[in-house]
C-alpha positions as CSV (number, residue, x, y, z in Angstrom):
1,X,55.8,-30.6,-27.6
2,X,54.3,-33.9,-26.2
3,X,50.3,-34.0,-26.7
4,X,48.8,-33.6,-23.6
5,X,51.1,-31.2,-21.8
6,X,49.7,-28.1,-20.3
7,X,51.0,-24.8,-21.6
8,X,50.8,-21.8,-19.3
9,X,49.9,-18.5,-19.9
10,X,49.3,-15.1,-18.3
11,X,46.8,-12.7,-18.6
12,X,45.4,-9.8,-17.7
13,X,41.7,-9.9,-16.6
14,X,39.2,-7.3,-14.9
15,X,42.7,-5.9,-13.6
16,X,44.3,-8.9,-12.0
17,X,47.1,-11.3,-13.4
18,X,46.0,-14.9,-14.1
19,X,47.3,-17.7,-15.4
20,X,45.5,-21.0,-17.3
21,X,47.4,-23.9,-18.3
22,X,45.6,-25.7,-21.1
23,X,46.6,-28.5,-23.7
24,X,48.5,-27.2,-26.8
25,X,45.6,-28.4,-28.8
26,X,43.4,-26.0,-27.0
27,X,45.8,-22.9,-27.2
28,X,45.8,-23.5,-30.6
29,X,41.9,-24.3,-31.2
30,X,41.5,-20.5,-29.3
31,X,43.7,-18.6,-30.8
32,X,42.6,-20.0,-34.3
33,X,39.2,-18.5,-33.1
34,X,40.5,-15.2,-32.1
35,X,41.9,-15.3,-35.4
36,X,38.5,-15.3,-37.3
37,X,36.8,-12.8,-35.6
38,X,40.1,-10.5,-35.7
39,X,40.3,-10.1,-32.0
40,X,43.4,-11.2,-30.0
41,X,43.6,-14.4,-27.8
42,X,43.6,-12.2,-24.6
43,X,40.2,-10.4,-25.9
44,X,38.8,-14.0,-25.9
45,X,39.9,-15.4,-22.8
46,X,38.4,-11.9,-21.4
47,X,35.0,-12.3,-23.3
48,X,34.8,-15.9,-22.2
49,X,35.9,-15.1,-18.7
50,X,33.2,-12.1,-18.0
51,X,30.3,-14.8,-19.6
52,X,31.1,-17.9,-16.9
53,X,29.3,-18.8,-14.6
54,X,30.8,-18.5,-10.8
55,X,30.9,-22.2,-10.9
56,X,33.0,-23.4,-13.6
57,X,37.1,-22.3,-13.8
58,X,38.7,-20.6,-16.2
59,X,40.3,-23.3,-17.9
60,X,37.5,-25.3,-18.3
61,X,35.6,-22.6,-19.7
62,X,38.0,-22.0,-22.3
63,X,38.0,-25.5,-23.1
64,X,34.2,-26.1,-23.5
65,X,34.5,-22.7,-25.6
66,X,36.9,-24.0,-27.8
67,X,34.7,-27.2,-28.3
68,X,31.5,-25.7,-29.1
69,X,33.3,-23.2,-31.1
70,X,34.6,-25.8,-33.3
71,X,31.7,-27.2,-34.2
C-alpha cells in the first residue's frame, strides 16, 4: 500500500456505526498501542472517542493519540 493513503474502518461507538479513514502508519501506530495494553483496537478508538473534546474529529483524535502515545 502507497504511504499516505487513507484506510477505512468501521466501528461501533456509544451504539452508532462510524467510520475513520486514517494513514496506514496510524492504523498501525494504534493498534500496536492496543496491543500493549491487551485491549483491542475498537476498545481504543472507544476510550479515545468518549475523552475528546466536542471540537476535534475522530480522526484527528486518534491521530494526536497515536503521536503522543509514541513518545
Amino acid at each position: 500500500m502507497a504511504v499516505g493513503v487513507l484506510v477505512k474502518r468501521s466501528f461501533t461507538l456509544a451504539g452508532h456505526r462510524t467510520s475513520v479513514a486514517l494513514e496506514q502508519e496510524f492504523w498501525d501506530a494504534l493498534i500496536a498501542l492496543a496491543g500493549t495494553r491487551a485491549i483491542t483496537l475498537s476498545a481504543l478508538v472507544a476510550e479515545v472517542d468518549a475523552s475528546r473534546g466536542p471540537e476535534r474529529p475522530l480522526a484527528s483524535a486518534l491521530r494526536v493519540h497515536a503521536l503522543l502515545q509514541s513518545h
